[in-house]
C-alpha positions in Angstrom: -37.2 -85.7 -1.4 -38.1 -83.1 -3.6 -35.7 -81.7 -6.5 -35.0 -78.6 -8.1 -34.7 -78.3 -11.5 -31.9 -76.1 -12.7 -33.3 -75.1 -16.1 -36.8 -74.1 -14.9 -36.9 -71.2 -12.6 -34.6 -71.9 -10.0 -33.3 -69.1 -7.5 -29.6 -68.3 -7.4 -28.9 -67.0 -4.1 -25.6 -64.7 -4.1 -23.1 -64.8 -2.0 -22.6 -61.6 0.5 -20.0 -60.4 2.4 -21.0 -61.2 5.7 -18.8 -60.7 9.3 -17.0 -63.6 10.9 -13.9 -66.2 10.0 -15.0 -68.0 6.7 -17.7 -65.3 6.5 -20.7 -66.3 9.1 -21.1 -66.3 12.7 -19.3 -64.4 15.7 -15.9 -63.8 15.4 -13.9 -66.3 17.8 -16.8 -69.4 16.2 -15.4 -71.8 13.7 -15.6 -70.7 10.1 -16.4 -74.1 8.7 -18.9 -75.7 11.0 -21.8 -74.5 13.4 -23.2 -77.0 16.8 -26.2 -77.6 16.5 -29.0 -76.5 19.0 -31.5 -78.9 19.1 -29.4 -81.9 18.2 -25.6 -81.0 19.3 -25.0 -82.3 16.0 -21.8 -80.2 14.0 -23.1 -79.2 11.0 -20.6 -77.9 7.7 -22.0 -74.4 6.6 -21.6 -75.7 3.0 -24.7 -77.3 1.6 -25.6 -78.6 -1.3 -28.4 -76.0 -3.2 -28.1 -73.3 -0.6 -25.5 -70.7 -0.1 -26.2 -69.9 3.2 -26.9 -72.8 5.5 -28.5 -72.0 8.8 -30.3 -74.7 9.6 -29.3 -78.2 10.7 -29.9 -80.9 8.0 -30.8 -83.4 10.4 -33.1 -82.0 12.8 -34.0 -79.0 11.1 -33.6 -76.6 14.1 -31.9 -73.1 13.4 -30.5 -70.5 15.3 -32.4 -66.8 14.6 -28.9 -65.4 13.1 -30.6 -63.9 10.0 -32.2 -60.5 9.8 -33.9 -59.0 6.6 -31.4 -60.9 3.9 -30.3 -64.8 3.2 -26.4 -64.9 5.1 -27.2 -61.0 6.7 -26.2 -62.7 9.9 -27.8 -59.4 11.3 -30.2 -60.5 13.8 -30.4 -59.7 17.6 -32.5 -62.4 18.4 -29.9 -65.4 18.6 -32.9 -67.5 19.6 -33.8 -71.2 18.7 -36.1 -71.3 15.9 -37.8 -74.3 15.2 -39.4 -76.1 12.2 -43.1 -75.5 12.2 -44.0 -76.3 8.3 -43.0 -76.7 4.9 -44.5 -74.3 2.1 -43.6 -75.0 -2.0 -42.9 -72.0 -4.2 -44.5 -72.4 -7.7 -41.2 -73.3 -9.0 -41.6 -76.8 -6.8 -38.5 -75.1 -4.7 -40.0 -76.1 -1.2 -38.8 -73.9 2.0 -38.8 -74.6 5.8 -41.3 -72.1 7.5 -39.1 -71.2 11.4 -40.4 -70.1 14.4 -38.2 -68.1 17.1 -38.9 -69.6 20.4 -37.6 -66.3 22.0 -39.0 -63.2 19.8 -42.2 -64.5 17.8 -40.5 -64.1 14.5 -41.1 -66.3 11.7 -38.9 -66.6 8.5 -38.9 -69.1 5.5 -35.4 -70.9 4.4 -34.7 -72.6 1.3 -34.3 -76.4 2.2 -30.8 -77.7 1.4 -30.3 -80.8 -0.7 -28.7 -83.0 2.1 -31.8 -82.0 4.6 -33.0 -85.1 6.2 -36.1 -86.1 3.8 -37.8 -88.2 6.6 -37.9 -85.0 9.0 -39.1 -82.7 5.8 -42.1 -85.2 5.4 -43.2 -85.3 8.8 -43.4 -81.5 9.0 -45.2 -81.4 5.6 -47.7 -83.6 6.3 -48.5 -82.9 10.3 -51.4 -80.4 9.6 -53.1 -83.7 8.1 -52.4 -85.4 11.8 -53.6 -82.6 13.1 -57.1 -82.8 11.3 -55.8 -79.5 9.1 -55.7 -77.3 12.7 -52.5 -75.2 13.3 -50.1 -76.3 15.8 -50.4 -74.4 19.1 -47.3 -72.5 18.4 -48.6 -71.3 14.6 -51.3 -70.0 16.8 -49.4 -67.7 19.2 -47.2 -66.3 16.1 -50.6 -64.9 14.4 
């Protein structure tokens, strides 16, 4: 799994004051924990190297909850944005590339150190399976 290395570069993400009972989601949602969509899985919003989870750790599906900032919680969207690849910042800081299944968008998030390595992996190296073609939904997002 990769590492960062806190004396070289690394990004410090600040916190924002964001709407919601411990500070994300609707009001009325739990302040502590999110369900996942894809897995059903409840995930903590704390996460080790992120300040703003919003992705699950073990299925890497996330919800489209962010708008322009990291913890904005601003978007309309609400829809289920799944993994479609991995990209590494020169730093070696590697970040999940989403896809929203319901407006197009796509957004990159900082991985999180208790994301599932074995799921990272497999999105990281399925343009080699695929003979280095996009995936059919990379496609429709150009």
């Amino acid at each position: 799994m990769p590492r960062r290395n806190p004396g070289r570069g690394e990004r410090p993400q600040r916190r924002k004051n964001v709407p919601g009972p411990g500070g994300h989601g609707r009001p009325g949602e739990r302040g502590d924990a999110f369900r996942c969509v894809g897995c059903r899985l409840d995930v903590p919003l704390s996460a080790p190297g992120t300040a703003h989870r919003n992705h699950c750790p073990h299925c890497l599906t996330s919800l489209h909850v962010d708008h322009r900032v990291p913890g904005d919680r601003r978007a309309g969207c609400r829809g289920r944005m799944a993994a479609l690849s991995v990209t590494v910042r020169p730093d070696g800081e590697w970040l999940i590339i989403h896809h929203c299944q319901s407006c197009g968008e796509l957004s990159a998030n900082r991985i999180a150190g208790d994301d599932n390595a074995l799921a990272l992996l497999r999105i990281a190296v399925r343009p080699l399976s695929t003979g280095g073609r996009l995936p059919a939904a990379a496609l429709l997002a150009l």
